[in-house]
VEXLUM-433298 format. One record per residue (C-alpha): x, y, z; residue in one letter; residue number from 1. Coordinates in nm, 4 decimals. Layout:
VEXLUM-433298
          x          y          z   residuo   num
          X          Y          Z         a   NUM
...
***
This chain:
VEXLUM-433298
          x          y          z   residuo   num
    -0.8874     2.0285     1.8680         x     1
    -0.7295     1.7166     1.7227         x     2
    -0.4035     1.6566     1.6366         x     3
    -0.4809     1.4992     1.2829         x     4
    -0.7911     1.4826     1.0808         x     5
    -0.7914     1.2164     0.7847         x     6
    -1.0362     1.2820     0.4651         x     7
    -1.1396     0.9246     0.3802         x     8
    -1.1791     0.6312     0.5433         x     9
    -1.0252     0.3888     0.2831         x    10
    -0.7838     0.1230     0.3260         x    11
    -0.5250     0.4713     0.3188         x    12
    -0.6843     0.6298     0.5634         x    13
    -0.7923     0.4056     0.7967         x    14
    -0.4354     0.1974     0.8056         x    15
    -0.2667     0.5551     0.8712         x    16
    -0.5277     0.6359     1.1658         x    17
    -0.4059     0.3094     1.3327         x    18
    -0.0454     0.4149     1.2773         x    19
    -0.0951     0.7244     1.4365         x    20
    -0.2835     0.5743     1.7024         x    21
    -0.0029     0.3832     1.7955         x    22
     0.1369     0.6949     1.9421         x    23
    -0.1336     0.8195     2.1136         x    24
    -0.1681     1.0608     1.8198         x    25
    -0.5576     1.2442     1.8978         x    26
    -0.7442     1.1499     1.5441         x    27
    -1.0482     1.1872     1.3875         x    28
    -1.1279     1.0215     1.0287         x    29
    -1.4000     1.1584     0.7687         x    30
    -1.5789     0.9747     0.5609         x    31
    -1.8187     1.0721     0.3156         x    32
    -2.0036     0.7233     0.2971         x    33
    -2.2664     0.6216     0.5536         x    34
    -2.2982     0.2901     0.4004         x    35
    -2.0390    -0.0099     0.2950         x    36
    -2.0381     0.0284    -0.0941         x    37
    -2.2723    -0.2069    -0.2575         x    38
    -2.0404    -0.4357    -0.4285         x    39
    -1.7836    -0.6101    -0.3043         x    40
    -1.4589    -0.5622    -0.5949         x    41
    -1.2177    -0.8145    -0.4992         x    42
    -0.8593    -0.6533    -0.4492         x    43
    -0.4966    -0.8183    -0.3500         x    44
    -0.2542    -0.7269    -0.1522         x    45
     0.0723    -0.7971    -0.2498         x    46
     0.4103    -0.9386    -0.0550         x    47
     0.5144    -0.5778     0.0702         x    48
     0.1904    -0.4739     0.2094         x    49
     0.1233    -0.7908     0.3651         x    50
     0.4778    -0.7579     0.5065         x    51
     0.3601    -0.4277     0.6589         x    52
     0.0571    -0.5785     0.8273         x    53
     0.2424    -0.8452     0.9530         x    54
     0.4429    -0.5871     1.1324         x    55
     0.1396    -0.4609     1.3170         x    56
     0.0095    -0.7916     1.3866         x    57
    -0.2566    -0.7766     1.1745         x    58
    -0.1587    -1.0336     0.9284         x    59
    -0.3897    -1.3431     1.0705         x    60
    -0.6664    -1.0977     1.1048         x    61
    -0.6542    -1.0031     0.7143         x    62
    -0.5464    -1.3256     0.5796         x    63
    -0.8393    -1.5459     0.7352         x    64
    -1.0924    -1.3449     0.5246         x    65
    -0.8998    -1.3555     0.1749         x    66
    -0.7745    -1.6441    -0.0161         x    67
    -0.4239    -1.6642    -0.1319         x    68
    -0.2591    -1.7656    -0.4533         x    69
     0.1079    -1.7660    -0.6298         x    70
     0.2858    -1.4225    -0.6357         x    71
     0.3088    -1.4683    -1.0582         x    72
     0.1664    -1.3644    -1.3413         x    73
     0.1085    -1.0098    -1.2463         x    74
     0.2996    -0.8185    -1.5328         x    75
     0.0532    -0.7324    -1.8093         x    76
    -0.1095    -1.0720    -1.7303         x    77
     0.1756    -1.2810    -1.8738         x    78
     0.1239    -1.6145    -1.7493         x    79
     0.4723    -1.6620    -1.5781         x    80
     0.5199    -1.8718    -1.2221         x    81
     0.6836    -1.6251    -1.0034         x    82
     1.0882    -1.7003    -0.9208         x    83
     1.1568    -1.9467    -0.6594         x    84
     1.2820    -1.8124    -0.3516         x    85
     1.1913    -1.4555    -0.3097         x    86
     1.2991    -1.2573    -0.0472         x    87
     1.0014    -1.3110     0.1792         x    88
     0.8176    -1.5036     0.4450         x    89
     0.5153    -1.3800     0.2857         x    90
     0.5491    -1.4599    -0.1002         x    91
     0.2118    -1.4641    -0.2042         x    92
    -0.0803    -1.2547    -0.3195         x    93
    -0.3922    -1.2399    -0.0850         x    94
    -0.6943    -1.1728    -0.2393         x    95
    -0.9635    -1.0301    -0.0165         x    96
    -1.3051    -0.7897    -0.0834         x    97
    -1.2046    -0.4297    -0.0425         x    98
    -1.5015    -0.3513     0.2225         x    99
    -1.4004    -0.6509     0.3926         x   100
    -1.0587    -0.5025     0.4698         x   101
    -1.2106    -0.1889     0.4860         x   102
    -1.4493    -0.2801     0.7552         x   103
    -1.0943    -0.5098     0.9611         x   104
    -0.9010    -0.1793     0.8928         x   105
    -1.1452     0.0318     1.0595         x   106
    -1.2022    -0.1767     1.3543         x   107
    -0.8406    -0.1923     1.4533         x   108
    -0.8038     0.2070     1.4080         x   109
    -1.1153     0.2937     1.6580         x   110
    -0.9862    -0.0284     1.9020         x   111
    -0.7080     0.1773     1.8741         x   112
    -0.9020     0.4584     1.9752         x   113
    -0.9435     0.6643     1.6607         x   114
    -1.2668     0.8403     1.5924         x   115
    -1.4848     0.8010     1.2811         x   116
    -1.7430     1.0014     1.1418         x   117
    -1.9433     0.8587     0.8154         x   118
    -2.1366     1.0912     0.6582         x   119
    -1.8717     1.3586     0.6353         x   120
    -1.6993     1.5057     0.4042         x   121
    -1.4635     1.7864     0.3804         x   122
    -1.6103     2.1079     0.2072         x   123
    -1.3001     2.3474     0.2333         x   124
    -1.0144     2.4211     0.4362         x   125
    -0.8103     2.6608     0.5518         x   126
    -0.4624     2.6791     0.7495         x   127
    -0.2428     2.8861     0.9118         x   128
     0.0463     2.8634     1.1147         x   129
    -0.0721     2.6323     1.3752         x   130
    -0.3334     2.4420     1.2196         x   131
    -0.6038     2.3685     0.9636         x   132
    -0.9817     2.4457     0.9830         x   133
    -1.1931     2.2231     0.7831         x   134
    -1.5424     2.2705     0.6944         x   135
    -1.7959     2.0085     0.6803         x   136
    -2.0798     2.0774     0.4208         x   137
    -2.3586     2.1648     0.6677         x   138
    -2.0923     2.4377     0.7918         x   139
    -1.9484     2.2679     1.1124         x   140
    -1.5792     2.3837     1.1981         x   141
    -1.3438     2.0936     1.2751         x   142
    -0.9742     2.2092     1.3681         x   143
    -0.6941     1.9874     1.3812         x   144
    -0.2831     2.0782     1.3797         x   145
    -0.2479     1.8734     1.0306         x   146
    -0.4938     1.7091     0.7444         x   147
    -0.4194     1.4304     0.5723         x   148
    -0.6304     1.3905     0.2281         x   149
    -0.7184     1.0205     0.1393         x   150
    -0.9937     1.0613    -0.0422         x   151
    -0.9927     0.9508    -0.3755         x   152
    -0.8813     1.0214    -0.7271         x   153
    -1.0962     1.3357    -0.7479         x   154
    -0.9815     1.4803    -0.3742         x   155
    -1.1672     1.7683    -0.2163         x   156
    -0.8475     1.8555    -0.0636         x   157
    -0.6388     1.8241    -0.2968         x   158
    -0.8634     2.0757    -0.5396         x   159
    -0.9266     2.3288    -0.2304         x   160
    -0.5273     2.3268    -0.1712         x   161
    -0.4813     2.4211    -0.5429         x   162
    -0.2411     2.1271    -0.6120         x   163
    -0.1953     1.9972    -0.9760         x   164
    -0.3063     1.6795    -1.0822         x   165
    -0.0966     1.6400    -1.4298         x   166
    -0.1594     1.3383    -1.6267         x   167
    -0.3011     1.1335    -1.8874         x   168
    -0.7174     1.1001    -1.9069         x   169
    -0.8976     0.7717    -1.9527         x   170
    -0.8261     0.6217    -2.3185         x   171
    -0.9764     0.2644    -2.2223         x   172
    -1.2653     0.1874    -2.0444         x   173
    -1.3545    -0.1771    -1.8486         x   174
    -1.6137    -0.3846    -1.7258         x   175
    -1.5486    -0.5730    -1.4096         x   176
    -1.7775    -0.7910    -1.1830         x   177
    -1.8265    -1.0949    -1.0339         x   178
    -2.1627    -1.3268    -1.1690         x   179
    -2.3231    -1.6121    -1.2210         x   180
    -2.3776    -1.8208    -1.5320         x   181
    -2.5369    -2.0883    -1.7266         x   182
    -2.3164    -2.2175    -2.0282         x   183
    -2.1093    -2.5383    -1.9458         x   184
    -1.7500    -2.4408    -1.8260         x   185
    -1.6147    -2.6175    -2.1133         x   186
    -1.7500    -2.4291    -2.3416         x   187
    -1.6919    -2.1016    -2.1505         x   188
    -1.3034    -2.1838    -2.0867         x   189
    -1.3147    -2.2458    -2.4912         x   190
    -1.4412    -1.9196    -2.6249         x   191
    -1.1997    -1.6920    -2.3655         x   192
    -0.9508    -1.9239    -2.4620         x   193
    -1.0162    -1.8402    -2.8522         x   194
    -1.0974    -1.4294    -2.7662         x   195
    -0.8149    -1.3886    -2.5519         x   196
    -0.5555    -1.4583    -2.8407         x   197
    -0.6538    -1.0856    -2.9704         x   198
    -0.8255    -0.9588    -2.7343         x   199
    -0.6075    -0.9332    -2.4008         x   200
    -0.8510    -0.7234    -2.1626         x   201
    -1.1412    -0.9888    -2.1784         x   202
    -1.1683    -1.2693    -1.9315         x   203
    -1.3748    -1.5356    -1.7392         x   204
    -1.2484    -1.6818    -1.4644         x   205
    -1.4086    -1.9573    -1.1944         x   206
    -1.4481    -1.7810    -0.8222         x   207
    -1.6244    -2.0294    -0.6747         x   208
    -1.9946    -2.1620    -0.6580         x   209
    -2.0553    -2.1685    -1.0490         x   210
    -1.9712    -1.7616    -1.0150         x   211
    -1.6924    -1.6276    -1.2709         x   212
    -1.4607    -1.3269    -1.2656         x   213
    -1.5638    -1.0948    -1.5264         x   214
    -1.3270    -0.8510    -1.7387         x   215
    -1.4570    -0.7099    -2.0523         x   216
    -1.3710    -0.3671    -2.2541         x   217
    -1.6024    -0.1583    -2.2253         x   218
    -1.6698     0.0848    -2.5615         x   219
    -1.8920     0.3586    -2.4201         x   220
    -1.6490     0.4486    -2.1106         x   221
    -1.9599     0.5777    -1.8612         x   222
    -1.9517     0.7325    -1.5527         x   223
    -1.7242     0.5548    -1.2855         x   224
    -1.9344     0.7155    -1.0040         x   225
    -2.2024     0.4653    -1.0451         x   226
    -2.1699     0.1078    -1.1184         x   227
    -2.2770    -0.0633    -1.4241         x   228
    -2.5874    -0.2820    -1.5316         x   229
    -2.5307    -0.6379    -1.5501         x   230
    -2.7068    -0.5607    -1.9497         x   231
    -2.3866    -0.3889    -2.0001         x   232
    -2.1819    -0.6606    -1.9863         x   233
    -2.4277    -0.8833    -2.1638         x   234
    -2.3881    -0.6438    -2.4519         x   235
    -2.0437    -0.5944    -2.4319         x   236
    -1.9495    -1.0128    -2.3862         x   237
    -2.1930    -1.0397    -2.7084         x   238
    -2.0268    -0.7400    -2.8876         x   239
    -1.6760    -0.9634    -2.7971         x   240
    -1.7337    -1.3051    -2.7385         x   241
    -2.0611    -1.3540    -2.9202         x   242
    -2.2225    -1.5273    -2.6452         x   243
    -2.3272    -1.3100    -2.3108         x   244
    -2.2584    -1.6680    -2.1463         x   245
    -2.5916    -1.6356    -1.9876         x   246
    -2.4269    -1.4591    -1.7208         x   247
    -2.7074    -1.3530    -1.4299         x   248
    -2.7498    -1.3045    -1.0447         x   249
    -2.4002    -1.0121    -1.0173         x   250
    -2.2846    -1.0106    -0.6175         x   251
    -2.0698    -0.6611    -0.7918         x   252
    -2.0100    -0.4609    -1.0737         x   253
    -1.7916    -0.2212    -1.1408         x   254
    -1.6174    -0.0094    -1.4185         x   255
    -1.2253     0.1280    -1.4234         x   256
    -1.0320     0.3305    -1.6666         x   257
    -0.6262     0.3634    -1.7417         x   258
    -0.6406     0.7426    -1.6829         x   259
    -0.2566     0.8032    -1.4897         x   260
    -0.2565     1.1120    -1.2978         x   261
     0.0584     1.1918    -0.9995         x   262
    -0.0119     1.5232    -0.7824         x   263
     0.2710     1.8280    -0.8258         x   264
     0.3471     1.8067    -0.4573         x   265
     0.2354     1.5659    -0.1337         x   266
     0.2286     1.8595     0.0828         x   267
     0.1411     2.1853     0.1554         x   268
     0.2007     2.3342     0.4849         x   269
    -0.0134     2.1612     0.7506         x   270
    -0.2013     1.9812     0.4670         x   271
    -0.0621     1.6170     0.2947         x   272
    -0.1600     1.3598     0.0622         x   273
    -0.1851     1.0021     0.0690         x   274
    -0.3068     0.7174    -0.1396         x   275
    -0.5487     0.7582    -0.4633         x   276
    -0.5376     1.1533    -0.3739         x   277
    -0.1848     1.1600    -0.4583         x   278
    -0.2191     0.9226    -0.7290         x   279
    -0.3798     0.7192    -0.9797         x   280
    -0.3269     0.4654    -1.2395         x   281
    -0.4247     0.1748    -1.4240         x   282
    -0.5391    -0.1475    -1.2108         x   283
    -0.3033    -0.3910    -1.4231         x   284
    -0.0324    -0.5300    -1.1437         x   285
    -0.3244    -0.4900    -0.8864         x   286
    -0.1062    -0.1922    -0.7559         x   287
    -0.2692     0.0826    -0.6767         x   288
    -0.4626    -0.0440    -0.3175         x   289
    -0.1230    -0.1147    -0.1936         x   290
     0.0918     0.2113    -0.3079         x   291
    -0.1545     0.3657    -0.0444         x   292
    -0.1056     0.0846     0.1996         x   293
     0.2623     0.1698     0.1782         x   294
     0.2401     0.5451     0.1762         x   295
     0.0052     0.5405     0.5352         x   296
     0.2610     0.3073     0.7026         x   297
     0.5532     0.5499     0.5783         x   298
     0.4040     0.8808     0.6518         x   299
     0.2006     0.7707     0.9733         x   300
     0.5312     0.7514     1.1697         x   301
     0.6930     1.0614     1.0491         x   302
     0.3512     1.2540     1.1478         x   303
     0.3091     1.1176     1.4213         x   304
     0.6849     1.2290     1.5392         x   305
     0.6138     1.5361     1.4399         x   306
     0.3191     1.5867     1.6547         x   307
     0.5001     1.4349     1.9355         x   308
     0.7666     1.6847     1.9121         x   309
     1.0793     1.4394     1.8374         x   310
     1.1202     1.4576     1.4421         x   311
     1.3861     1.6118     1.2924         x   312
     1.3647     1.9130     1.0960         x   313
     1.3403     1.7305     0.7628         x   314
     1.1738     1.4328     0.8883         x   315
     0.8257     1.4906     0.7507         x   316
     0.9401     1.6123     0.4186         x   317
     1.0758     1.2620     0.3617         x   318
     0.7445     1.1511     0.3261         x   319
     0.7306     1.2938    -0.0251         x   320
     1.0628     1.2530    -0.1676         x   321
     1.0107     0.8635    -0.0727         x   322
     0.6676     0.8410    -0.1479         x   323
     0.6329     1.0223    -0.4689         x   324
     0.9016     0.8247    -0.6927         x   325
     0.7955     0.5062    -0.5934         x   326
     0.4461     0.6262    -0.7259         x   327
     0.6565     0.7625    -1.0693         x   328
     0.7589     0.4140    -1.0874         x   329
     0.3980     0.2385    -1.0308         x   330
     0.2652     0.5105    -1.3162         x   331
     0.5496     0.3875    -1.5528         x   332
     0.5321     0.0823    -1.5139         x   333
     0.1349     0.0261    -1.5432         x   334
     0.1644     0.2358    -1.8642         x   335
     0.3925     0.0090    -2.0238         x   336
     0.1812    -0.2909    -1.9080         x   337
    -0.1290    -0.1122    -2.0933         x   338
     0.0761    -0.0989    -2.4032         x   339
     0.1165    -0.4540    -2.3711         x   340
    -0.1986    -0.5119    -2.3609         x   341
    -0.2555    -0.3111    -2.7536         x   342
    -0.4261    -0.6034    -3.0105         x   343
    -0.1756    -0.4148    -3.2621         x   344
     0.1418    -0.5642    -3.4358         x   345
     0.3510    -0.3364    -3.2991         x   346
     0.2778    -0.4186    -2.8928         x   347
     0.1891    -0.7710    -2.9837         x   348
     0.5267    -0.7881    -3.1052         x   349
     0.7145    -0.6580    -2.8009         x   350
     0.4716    -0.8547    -2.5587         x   351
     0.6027    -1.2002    -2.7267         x   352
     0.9774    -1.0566    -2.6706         x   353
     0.9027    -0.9791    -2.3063         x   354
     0.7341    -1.2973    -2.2458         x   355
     1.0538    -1.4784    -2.3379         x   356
     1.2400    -1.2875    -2.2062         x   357
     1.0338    -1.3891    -1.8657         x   358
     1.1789    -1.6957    -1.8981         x   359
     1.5226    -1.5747    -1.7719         x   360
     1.5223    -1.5589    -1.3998         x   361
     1.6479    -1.2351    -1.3235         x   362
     1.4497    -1.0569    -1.5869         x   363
     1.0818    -1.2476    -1.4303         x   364
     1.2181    -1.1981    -1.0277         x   365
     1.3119    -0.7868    -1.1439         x   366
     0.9132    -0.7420    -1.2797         x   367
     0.7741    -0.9073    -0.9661         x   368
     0.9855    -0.7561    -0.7323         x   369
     0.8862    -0.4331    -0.8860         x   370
     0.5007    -0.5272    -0.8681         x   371
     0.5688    -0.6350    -0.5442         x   372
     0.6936    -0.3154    -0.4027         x   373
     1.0062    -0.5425    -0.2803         x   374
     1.2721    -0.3249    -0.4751         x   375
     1.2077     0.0020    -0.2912         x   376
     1.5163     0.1146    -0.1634         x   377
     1.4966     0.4862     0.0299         x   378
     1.7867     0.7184     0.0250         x   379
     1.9436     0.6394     0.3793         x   380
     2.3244     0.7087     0.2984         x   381
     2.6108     0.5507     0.1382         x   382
     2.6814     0.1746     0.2212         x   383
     2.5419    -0.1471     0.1617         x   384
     2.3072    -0.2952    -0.0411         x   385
     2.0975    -0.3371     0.2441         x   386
     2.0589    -0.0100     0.3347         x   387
     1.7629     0.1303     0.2523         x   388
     1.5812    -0.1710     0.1665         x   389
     1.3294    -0.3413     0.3552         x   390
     1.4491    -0.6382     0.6003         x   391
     1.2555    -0.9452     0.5379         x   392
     1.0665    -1.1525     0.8343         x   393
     1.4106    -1.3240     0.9940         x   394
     1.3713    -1.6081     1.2574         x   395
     1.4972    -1.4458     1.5700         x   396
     1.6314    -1.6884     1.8814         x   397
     1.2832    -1.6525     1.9959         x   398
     1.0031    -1.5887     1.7656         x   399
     1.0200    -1.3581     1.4279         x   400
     1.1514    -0.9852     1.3458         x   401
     0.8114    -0.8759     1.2733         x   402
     0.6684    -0.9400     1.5597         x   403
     0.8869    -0.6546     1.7109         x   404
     0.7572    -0.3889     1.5475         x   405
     0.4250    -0.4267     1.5970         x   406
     0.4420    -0.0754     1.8139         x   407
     0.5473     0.0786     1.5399         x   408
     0.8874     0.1778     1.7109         x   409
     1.2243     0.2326     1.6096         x   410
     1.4320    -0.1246     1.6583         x   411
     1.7979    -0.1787     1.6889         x   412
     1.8867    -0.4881     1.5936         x   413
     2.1970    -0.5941     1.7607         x   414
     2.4156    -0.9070     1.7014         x   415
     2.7379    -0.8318     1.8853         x   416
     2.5581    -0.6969     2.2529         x   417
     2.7618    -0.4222     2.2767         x   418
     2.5324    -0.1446     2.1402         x   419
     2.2620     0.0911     2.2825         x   420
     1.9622     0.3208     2.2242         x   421
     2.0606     0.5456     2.5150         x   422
     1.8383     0.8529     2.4757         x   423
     1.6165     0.7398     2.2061         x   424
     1.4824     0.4781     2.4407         x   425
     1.1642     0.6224     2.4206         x   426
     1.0949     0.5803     2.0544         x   427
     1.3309     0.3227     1.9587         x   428
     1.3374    -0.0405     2.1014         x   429
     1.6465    -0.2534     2.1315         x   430
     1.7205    -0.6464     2.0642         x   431
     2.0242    -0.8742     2.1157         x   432
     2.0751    -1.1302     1.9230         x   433
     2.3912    -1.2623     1.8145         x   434
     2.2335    -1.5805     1.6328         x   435
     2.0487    -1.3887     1.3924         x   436
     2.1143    -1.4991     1.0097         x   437
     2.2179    -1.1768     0.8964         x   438
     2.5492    -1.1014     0.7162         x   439
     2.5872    -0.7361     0.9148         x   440
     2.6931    -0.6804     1.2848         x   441
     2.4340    -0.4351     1.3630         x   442
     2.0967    -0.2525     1.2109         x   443
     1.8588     0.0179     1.2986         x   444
     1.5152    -0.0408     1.1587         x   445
     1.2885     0.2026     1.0628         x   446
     0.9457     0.1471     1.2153         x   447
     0.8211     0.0580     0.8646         x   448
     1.0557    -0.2156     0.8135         x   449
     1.3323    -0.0500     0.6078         x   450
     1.6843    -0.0178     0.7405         x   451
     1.8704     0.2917     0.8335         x   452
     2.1767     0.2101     0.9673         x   453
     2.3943    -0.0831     0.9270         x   454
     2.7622    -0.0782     1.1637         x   455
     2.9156    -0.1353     1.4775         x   456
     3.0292     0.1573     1.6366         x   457
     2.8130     0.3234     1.9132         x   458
     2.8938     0.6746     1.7562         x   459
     2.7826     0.6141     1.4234         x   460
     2.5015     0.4841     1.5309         x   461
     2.4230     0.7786     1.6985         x   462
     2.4200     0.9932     1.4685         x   463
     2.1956     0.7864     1.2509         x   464
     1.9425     0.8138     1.5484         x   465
     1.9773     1.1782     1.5447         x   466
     1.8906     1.1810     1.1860         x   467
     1.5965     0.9476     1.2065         x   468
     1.4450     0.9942     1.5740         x   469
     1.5581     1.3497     1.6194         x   470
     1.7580     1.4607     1.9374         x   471
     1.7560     1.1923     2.2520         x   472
     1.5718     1.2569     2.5798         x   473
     1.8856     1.2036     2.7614         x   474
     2.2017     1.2041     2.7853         x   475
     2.3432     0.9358     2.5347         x   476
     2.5487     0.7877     2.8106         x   477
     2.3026     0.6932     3.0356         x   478
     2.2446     0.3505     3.1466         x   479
     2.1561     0.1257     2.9220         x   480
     1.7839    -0.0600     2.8447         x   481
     1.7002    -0.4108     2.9314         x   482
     1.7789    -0.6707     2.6461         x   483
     1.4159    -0.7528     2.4991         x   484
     1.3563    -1.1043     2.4334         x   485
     1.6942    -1.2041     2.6459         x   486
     1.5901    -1.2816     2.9749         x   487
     1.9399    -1.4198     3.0433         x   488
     2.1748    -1.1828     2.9172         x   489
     2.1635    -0.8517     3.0432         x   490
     2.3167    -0.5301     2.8069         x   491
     2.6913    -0.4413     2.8531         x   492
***
């Protein structure tokens, strides 16, 4: 019996197998492909998910296979520089092939010791009070205490659990790939140039080696289970450009539609969502890889505490009232961009306000923050504006925040020495360090990064571990850790 069993190995589900690995959390991961997929769509990963892989130390491993660029120009493709100074040691966008960080993903979940199985699928499920039973399609039984569905816009689980999928269906269809071509670049950056003026979803751009990033509308929809032929974009770029720019020799092609669909619940019972099986949603903002980035790293923690018998009662239902308005928000905003993106008077009209109104600071920093995933702020109690937010990568005395949670613990951060985990020792690590540039005496960090507690007083604080990392192991008065990182300075 395993302790979770994970239905897709996507970037979802194999980031959230790692994070449950991390506590020794027995897993197994399904997934229906034998083979990589056979093209290679280019996705980024914005500042908050690189933030998250940075706190598992996977950051260098990721980033040496992608290429990075300015974090601007995201909303509704308005050509904007992002705002100077965001709140991040990683303010960028990486760009990377999905079954490249696929494949990276994957490796660190089974180094981690997770177990994968390609070639499997989930047929149907059942649970009861101490478990699920999932059946494969050649009728092998598989139990496991929970399931975790990440697999895909049109989920097995979510279907076999009975869980709406409300929404809006595909109104536009798209073309993407990545190709070679034969007109002169001149001439090529002169006919987009000239299309792109009323025509908003059509675009080459260079990637390298006389290949070019292709975007075109694409009338006839088709089926998004199979890719396109590279004749369907030399009919469409003729049916839109008038030239197919002699485009030839596709490394991928792919097709996408705007249909915006958010499941009723993320759980039931033993059974949760995660990632595209939870929701889906236009591509424009490049959003959607890393709302399911962000929902593993969130949920993997408060799983795996409930498997290891510490969470609080309410622990795990956090996931979904979290999880599931920051989706809301990713839907609304990606429809709105979509509307932007309308050749009628109307949106055309509102997409020339909005593009001055770029040009004020706050208004460009609020749309890329939001993009970003940087303006996420969970319901942790009354109290600062800190609270709740993410903390960004701070120089410590020695070394960097991030590099402290790559355990995926708990982590007090304490700048007046006089603190302690006590009981939580176990799940939560502690640091002193009164030289840390932060205007607050003390914090409690989340092990995804976001900040529960912000004080002083030992008691407080307790009860904020309570709430977060359930009951201690021990008596709260017992003697106190070692000071990580602090050789020479020993706790109070």
């Amino acid at each position: 019996m395993f302790d979770v069993i994970i239905a897709g190995c996507g970037p979802t589900g194999a980031l959230l197998a790692a994070e449950l690995r991390r506590h020794e959390v027995r897993v197994l991961v399904l997934e229906r492909e034998t083979e990589p997929v056979s093209f290679a769509r280019l996705v980024g990963l914005h500042i908050r998910s690189l933030e998250l892989l940075a706190m598992r130390g996977l950051l260098e491993r990721v980033r040496e296979h992608g290429r990075q660029r300015p974090a601007g120009g995201f909303f509704a493709a308005i050509p904007k520089p992002a705002p100077e100074s965001l709140d991040s040691a990683h303010a960028y966008l990486l760009g990377i092939p999905q079954p490249v960080l696929v494949r990276l993903l994957e490796e660190h979940a089974v180094e981690l010791g997770a177990r994968i199985r390609h070639g499997c699928a989930v047929a149907d499920l059942a649970q009861d009070e101490d478990g699920v039973t999932v059946e494969l399609p050649d009728g092998e039984r598989l139990r496991a205490r929970y399931l975790v569905g990440c697999d895909g816009g049109r989920s097995t689980v979510r279907r076999r659990l009975g869980i709406g999928f409300p929404g809006e269906p595909a109104r536009n269809h798209t073309l993407m790939g990545e190709m070679e071509v034969t007109v002169p670049q001149e001439e090529i950056a002169a006919t987009v140039a000239a299309v792109h003026g009323t025509q908003r979803r059509f675009w080459l751009r260079p990637s390298g080696e006389n290949r070019y990033s292709v975007v075109v509308p694409d009338a006839a929809g088709g089926d998004r289970t199979e890719p396109p032929a590279l004749e369907d974009f030399r009919r469409r770029l003729r049916a839109i450009a008038g030239t197919d720019f002699g485009v030839h020799s596709p490394r991928w092609l792919s097709r996408f539609g705007d249909a915006t669909r958010l499941a009723e619940r993320y759980r039931a019972g033993r059974v949760l969502l995660a990632g595209d099986a939870a929701h889906i949603h236009p591509p424009t903002g490049g959003q959607g890889l890393n709302l399911g980035v962000q929902d593993a790293v969130n949920l993997g923690w408060k799983l795996a505490a409930q498997i290891r018998g510490w969470a609080p009662e309410t622990l795990l239902d956090t996931y979904e009232t979290e999880r599931r308005p920051v989706a809301e928000a990713v839907l609304d905003n990606t429809r709105a961009q979509m509307e932007l993106l309308v050749e009628e008077p109307g949106p055309r009209a509102v997409r020339r306000l909005l593009t001055e109104l770029m040009d004020f600071e706050q208004v460009n920093r609020h749309l890329i923050e939001k993009i970003t995933a940087l303006d996420i702020r969970y319901d942790c109690g009354d109290g600062p504006e800190l609270l709740g937010r993410r903390l960004r990568d701070v120089e410590l005395s020695r070394g960097r925040l991030y590099d402290r949670l790559h355990r995926g613990r708990g982590l007090l951060l304490d700048r007046t020495a006089g603190l302690t985990t006590g009981g939580w020792a176990d799940r939560v690590d502690y640091l002193a360090d009164p030289a840390v540039a932060l205007e607050v005496p003390c914090l409690l960090l989340r092990p995804d990064g976001h900040v529960a507690w912000i004080g002083a007083e030992q008691g407080d604080l307790d009860e904020h571990l309570s709430r977060w990392f359930g009951e201690p192991a021990e008596p709260c008065s017992a003697s106190r850790e070692p000071v990580l990182g602090s050789e020479d300075r020993e706790q109070p």
